[in-house]
Kinemage of the C-alpha trace (Angstrom):
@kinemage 1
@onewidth
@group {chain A} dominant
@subgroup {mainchain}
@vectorlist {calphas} color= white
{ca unk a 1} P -66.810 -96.522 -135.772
{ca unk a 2} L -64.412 -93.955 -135.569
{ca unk a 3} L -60.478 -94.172 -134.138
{ca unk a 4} L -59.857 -91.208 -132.276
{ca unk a 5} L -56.413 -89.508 -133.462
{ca unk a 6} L -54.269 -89.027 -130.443
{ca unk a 7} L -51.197 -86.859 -129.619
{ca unk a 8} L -47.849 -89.225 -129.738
{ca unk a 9} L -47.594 -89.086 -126.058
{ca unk a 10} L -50.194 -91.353 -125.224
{ca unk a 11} L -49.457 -93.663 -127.986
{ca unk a 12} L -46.288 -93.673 -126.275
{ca unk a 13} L -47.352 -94.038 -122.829
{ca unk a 14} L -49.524 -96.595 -124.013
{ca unk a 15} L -46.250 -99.176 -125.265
{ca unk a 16} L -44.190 -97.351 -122.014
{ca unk a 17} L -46.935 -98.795 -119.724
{ca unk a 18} L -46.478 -102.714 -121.884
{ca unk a 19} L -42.546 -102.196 -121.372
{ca unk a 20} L -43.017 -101.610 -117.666
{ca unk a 21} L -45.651 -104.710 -117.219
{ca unk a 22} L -42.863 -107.150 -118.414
{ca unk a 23} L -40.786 -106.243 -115.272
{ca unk a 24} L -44.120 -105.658 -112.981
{ca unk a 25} L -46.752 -107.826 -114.244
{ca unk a 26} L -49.343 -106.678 -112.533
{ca unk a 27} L -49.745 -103.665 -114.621
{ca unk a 28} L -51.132 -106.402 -117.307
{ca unk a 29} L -54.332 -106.111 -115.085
{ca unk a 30} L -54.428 -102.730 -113.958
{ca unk a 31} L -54.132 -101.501 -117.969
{ca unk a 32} L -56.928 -104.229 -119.007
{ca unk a 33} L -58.967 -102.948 -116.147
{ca unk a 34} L -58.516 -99.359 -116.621
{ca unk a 35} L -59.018 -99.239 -120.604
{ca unk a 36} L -61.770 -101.656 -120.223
{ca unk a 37} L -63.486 -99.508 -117.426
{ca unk a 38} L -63.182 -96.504 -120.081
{ca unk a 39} L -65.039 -98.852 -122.412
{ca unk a 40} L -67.515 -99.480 -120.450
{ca unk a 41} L -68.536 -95.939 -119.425
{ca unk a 42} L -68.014 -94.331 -122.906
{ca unk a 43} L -65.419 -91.973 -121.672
{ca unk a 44} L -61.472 -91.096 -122.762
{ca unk a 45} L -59.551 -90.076 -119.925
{ca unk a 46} L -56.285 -88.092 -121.009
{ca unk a 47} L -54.237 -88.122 -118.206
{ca unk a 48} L -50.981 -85.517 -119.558
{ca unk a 49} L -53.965 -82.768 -120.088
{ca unk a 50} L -56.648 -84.173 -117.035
{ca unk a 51} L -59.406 -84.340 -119.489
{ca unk a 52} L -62.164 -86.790 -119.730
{ca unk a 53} L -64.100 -86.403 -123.261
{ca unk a 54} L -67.089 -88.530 -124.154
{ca unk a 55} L -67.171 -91.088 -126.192
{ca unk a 56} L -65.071 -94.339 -126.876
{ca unk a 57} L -65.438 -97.760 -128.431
{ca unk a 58} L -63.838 -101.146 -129.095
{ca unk a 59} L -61.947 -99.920 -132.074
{ca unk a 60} L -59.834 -97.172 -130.310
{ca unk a 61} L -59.690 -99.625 -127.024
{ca unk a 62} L -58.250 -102.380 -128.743
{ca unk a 63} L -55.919 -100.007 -130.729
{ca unk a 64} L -54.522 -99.047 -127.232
{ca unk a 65} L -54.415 -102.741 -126.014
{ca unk a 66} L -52.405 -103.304 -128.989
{ca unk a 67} L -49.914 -100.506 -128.674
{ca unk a 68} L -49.875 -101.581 -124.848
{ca unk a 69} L -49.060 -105.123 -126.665
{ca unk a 70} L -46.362 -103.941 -128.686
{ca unk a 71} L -44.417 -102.795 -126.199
{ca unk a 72} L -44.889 -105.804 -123.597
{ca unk a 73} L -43.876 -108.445 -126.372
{ca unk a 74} L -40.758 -106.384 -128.036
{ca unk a 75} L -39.191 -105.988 -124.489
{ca unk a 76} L -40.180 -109.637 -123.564
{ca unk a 77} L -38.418 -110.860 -127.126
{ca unk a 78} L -35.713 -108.379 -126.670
{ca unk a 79} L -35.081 -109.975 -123.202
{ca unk a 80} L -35.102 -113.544 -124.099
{ca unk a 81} L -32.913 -112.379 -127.421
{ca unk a 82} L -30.453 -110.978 -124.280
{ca unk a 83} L -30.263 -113.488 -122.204
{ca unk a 84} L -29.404 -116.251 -125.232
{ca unk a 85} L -27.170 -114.065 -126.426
{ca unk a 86} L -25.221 -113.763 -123.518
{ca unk a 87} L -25.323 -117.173 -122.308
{ca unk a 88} L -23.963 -118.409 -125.622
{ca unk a 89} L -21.419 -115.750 -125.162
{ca unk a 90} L -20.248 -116.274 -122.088
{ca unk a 91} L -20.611 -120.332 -122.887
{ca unk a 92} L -17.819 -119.581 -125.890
{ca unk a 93} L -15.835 -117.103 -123.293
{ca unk a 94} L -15.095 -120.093 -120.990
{ca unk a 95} L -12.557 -122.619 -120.989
């Protein structure tokens, strides 16, 4: 099984599209659905050139689930990191 080299920008797009699903979770479902739908008919889509090419498997899907991963759980830990770190903050501001 091969893992198709891609251009940054959909590597990118790919942990943009995690970052955004923190704030709208529904994207969680749309992504799933949409890279699993690619799976399932063997095709890449590359939306920032509108090509479809043939060919796909679990390998490269799961690579993009993953970067699609990285981004949802850095924001979500970065957030949580935030928010403790200001409470405490604003705990040790107060008299």
């Amino acid at each position: 099984m091969k893992a198709y080299d891609k251009p940054l920008i959909y590597t990118l797009s790919h942990i943009a599209t995690g970052i955004i699903a923190v704030f709208f979770p529904v994207w969680i479902w749309v992504f799933l659905a949409y890279q699993l739908l690619q799976l399932a008919l063997d095709i890449r889509f590359f939306g920032a050139h509108f090509h479809i090419k043939r060919g796909n498997n679990f390998v490269h899907t799961a690579r993009k689930i993953g970067e699609f991963a990285l981004g949802y759980f850095v924001t979500l830990l970065g957030l949580q990191s935030y928010k403790k770190l200001h409470k405490s903050s604003k705990e040790k501001i107060e008299f």
